[in-house]
N, C-alpha and C positions, 0 to 999 in steps of 0.2 A: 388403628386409631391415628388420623392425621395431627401431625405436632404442632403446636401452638406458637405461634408468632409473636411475638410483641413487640410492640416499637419501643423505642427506647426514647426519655424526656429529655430534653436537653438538662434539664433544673437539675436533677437526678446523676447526670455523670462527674465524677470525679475530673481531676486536672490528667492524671494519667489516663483515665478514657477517653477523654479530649484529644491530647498528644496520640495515640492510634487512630481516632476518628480520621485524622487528613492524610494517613497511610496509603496506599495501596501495596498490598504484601501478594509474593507470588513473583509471577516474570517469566523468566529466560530459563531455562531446564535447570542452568545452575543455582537458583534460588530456589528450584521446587524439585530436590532433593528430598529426602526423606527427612534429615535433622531439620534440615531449615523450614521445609513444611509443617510440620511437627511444632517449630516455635510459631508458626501463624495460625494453629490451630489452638496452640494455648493462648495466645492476644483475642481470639475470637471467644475463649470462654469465658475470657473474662470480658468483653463486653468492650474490648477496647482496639479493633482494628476496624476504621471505612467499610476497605476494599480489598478485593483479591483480586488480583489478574491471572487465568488459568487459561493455555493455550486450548484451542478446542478439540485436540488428540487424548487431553484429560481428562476426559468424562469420570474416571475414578476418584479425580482431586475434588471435582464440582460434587461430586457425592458426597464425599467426606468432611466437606466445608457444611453442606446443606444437613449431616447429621448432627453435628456440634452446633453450628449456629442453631438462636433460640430467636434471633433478631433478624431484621431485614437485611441480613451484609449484602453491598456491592457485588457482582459479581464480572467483570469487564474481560471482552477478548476485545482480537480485530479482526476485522473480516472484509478487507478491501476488494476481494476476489473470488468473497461469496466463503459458504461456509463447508466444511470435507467433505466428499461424493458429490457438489455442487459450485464446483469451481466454474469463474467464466474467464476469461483471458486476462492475466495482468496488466496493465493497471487499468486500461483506458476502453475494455470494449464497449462499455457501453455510452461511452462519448464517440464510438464507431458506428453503433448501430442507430444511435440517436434516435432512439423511438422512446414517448415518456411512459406509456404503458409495458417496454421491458423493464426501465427501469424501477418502475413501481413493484414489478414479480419479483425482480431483484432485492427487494427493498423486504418486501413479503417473506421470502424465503429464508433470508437471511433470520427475521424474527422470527417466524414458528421453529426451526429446526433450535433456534438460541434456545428461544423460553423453554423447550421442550426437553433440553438441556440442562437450563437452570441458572442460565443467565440472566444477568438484569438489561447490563448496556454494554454499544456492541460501538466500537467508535469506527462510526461510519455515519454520513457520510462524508467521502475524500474531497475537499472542496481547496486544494491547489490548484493553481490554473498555471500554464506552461505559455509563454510566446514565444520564444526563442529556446534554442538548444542549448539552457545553461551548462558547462562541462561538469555535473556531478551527479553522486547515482540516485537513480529515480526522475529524471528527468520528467519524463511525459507518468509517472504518479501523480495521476491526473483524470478530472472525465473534458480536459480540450482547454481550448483558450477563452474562446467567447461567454463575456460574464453573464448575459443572458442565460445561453443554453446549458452552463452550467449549474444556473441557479434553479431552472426549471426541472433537468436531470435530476439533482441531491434532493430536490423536494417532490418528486415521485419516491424518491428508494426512502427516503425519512417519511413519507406517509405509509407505505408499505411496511419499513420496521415498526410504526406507533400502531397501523390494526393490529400487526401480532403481539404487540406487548411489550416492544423493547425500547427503551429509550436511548435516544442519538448520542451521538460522540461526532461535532462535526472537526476536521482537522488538514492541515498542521498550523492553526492560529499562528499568523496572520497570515498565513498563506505565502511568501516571498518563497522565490527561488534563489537561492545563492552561489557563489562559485565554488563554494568548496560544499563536502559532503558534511553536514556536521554528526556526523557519525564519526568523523576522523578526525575532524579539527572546526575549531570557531568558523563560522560563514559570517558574510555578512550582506546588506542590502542597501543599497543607497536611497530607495523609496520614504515617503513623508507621511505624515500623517493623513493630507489632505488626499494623498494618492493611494495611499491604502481604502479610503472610503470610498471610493470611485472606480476602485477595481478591485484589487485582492480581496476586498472584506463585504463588495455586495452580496455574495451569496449566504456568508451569513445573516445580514440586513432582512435580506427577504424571506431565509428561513425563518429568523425571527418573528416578523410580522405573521407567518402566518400558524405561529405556535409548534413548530416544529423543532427545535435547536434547543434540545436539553440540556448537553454540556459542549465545551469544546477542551481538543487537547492542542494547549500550547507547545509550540515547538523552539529549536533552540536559535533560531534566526538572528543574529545581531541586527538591530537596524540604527547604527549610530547618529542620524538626524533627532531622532527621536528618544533616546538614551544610548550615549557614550562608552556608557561603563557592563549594562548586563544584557544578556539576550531577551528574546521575546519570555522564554518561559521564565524567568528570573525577574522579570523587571513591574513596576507596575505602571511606571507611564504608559508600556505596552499595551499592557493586560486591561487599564483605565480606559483608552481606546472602547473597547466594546462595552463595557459597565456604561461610560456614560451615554450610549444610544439603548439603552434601557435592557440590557441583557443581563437578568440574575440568576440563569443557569449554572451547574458546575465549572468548574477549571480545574482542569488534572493538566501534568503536565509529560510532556513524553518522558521516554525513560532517563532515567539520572545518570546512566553509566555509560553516555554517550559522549567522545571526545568534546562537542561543542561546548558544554559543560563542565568535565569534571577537569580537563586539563587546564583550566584558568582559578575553578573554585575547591577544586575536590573533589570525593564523590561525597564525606561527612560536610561540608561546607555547603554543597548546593542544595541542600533537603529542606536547610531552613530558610534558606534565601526561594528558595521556591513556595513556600506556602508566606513571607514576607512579601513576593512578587503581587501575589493577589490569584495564587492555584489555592483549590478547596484543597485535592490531593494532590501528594505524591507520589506520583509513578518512578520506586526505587529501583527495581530490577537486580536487586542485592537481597542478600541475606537479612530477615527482618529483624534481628535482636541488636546487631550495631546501627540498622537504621533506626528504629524506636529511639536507641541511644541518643542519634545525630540530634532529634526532633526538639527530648528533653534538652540538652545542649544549646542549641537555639535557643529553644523559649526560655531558662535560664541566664544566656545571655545579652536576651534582650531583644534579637536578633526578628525573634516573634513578639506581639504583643500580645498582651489577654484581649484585649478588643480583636484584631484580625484570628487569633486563635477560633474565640465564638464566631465570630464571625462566616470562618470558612466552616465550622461543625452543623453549624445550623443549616447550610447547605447541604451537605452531607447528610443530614436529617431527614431533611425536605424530598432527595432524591430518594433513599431510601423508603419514604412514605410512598412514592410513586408509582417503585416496585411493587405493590402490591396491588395495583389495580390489573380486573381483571381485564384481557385482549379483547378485540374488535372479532377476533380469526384463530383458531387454533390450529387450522390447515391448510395445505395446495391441494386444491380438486386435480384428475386428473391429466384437464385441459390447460391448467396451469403449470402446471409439471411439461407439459410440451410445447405451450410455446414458449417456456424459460429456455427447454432446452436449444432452442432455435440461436442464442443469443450469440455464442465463439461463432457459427456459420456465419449472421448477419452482420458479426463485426470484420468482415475484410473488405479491403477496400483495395479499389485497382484505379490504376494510371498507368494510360496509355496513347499513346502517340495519334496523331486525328487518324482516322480508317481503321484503326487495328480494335482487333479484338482480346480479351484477357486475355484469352486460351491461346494454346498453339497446338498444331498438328497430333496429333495422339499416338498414331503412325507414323512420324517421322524420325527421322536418327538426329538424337539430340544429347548433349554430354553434359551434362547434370556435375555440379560443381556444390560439396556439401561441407556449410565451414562448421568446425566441430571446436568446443573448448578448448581451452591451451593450459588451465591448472593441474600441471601435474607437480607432485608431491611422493618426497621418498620417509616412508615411515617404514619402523626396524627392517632396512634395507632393502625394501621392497617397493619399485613403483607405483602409485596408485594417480588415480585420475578421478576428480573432483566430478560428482554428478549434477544435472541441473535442480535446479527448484523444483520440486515437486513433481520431479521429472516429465515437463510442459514438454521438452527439446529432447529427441531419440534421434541420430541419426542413422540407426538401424533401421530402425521403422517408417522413418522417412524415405530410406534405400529404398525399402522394400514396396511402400508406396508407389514409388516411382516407375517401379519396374513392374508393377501389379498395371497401370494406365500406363506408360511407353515403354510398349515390348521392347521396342525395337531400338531401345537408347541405353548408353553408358551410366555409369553411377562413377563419383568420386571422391574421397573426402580427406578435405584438406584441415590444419591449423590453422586457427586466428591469425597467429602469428609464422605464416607457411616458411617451410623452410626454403632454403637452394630446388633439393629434389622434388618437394611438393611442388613449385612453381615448375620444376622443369618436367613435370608428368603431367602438369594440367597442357603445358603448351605445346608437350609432342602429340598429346593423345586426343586435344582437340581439334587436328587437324582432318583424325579420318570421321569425325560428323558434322553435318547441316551445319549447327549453332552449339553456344553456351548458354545455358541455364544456370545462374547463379543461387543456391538458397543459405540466406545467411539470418545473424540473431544478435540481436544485443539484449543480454540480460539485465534487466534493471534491477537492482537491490541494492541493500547497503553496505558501503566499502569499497563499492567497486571505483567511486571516484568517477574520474572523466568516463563518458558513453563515447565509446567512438569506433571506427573501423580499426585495425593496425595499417599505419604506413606501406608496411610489407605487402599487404592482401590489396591496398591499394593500387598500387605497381603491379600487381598481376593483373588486376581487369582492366587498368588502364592502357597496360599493353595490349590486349586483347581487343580492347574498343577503338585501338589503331587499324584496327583491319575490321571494324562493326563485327566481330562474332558474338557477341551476346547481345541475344533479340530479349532474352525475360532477367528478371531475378525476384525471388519473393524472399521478402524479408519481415522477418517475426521480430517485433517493439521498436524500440524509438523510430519514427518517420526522419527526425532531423539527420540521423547517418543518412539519408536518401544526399541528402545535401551535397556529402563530402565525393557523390559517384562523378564520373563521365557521364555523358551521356547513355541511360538504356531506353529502347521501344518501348517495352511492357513491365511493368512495375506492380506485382501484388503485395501487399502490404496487411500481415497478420497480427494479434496479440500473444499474448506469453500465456498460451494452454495449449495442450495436445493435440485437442479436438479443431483448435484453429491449422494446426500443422495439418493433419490428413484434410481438411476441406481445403484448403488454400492447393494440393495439391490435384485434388479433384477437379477445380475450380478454372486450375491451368489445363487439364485436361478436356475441361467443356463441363467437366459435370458441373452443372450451377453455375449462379451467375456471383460476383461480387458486388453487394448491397452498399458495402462500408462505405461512411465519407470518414478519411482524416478531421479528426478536430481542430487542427493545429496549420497554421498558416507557413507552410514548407515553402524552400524557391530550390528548382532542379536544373540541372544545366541543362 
């Protein structure tokens, strides 16, 4: 017997159902613990949490939500790089592959595998735009610079998420880049109001218009022009910005336990200053029973009012009534399933010097230079070394790639940060091949602060390109490290997935061509 739904009246909820309505409970593994899951599943029975955030490795959590609840709860992931078993390269392939029909498959996929799931909204899609290499992490978390093809990009994958059911999350309002990560500390922007409409915020404008843009998640941006004293997700001169170009979508805001935030207001201080800012929800990423706390604390001090309380629940209402309409699509046909899968191929892109071609010799003696992470960690007295994301970046397998297409060539692999003897084995031992082949990676994510090369591994190729021996290098994410090289001939240029690593080396070997254009307006020496 299928269970009965019911929506919930606004007239009907209590002040403490209110106070959970602008929740969102769930988060970070350390919130979704068994006690603390446990207290989000009693706020649901009673009828008084939004939302959950449930990473999408949970499928047990989303079950267990979906038996208790009796009402339409929220159900939110992210999904910038597509959803598990359907990764496509971090952040930016499909501002690589630039085709509007991947990105609608993209769009698609992401919603049938959600709803099927048991998701409601999936905050996607990523509408930062990047023009320069700002020094912090996430840089090119992005689909490019050009506000056009960005807008046309997000509004293929948000038509694609609306056939299968899922309503949008576009993000990180207002879109700025800053210097610092605010993952680690305050950022901030110097941009205006006048300049946010004309660039950072058309893509919302035009999602808008054309009914796509369910909610957006404010991010923690300072932009002191425009409010002095709180960031983007706090503030509401910010957040008024989009309200008065007629957007009454949700506002969630990103998580609370993010330096930009908690180290100037708290983590209890910015819960209620964030549904004060003008966010429906709260994206806490803590434990829910001191966060409920925080909410009542606020609105008892005043901090919330009963007008914006209602205000942001009746949103929360609204979205929730949403969820229940039924999808355009329930599925990917099979020919949808392949040409998704095309999408980490056609996001590489090559630069290369006039006459030359991507590839090089397949048969030739070539000395492969493979840079490898530098986080190592001693835990109970034992070395251990930090693996990548979702393990995109193997330099095992990339070895073996190598040597699977050039027999006839060396393998090497060095640190980020190469020592004395790593430098002095690259430079004895490139002297009995042809050339250098460089393949290097910046991983983008959060924490990591400045994107960049190490000084140290600069120095070695620069040495090296005293004498021209490195004719290629392929390098997987940020383009803007292309910047900081010498001069190289041949330049392949991948995203952060697996599938990008073994084509991109296929690709130097002949197999295929590279399709990609960079998004992002690079200058090379």
């Amino acid at each position: 017997m299928k269970k009965v739904i019911k929506e919930l009246k606004f007239e009907d909820l209590t002040l403490e159902q209110k106070l959970g309505m602008v929740l969102i409970g769930g988060g970070g593994d350390d919130s979704l613990n068994e006690k603390n899951f446990e207290n989000c599943l009693a706020l649901i029975r009673k009828r008084a949490l939004g939302a959950i955030w449930i990473g999408p490795n949970h499928q047990d959590l989303i079950d267990r939500v979906k038996e208790v609840a009796d009402y339409p709860i929220l159900v939110f992931t992210d999904a910038e790089n597509g959803m598990p078993g359907h990764f496509i390269g971090r952040h930016v392939a499909l501002g690589y592959a630039d085709d509007d029909r991947l990105a609608y498959l993209f769009g698609k996929v992401i919603g049938v595998v959600a709803k099927k799931m048991g998701y409601t909204n999936v905050c996607n899609p990523l509408l930062d735009m990047t023009t320069i290499n700002i020094p912090c992490g996430g840089t090119v978390r992005s689909l490019g610079g050009d506000k056009e093809r960005v807008s046309t990009l997000a509004a293929a994958i948000a038509k694609g998420m609306h056939d299968a059911g899922i309503m949008t999350v576009g993000k990180h309002y207002p879109s700025v880049k800053c210097e610092v990560d605010t993952h680690m500390a305050e950022g901030s922007s110097p941009l205006t109001e006048g300049e946010l409409l004309d660039y950072n915020l058309y893509p919302y404008l035009q999602l808008m218009k054309k009914g796509l843009l369910d909610g957006i998640m404010t991010g923690h941006s300072k932009l002191p022009k425009i409010d002095d004293e709180y960031p983007a997700s706090l503030s509401s001169k910010v957040t008024d910005i989009l309200r008065r170009q007629g957007f009454d979508g949700l506002m969630l805001t990103d998580a609370l336990s993010m330096m930009g935030v908690v180290a100037k207001f708290g983590e209890s201080g910015c819960r209620g200053l964030a549904i004060k800012g003008g966010n429906d929800l709260a994206l806490v990423w803590k434990p829910i029973v001191p966060s409920y706390e925080s909410m009542k604390e606020a609105y008892e001090k005043g901090v919330i009012t009963p007008e914006r309380l209602d205000e942001a629940v009746r949103r929360v209402l609204d979205a929730q009534h949403r969820s229940l309409e039924e999808p355009l699509c329930a599925e990917i046909t099979p020919e949808e399933w392949e040409e998704y899968n095309t999408i980490n191929s056609r996001s590489i892109a090559a630069i290369t010097d006039p006459g030359l071609s991507a590839s090089i010799d397949p048969e030739g003696r070539h000395f492969f230079v493979i840079l490898t992470e530098g986080d190592v960690r001693l835990e109970e007295g034992k070395i251990t070394v930090d693996t990548f994301s979702n393990g995109w970046y193997n330099p095992v397998a990339i070895a073996k790639r190598i040597k699977e297409r050039f027999p006839h060539s060396g393998v090497m692999t060095i640190n980020q940060f190469p020592s004395a003897g790593n430098n002095y084995d690259v430079l004895e031992t490139n002297v009995h091949y042809d050339d250098v082949v460089f393949i290097t990676f910046c991983e983008s994510k959060a924490y990591i602060g400045r994107e960049t090369y190490t000084t140290r591994f600069l120095s070695l190729i620069e040495a090296l390109q005293i004498t021209n021996r490195v004719t290629a290098l392929v390098h997987f994410g940020n383009p803007f490290l292309l910047e900081e090289l010498p001069h190289v001939p041949r330049i392949l240029n991948g995203c952060l997935s697996f599938d990008c690593t073994m084509d991109a080396i296929d690709m130097l070997s002949g197999i295929g061509t590279p399709s990609g254009n960079i998004p992002y307006r690079i200058v090379l020496k």
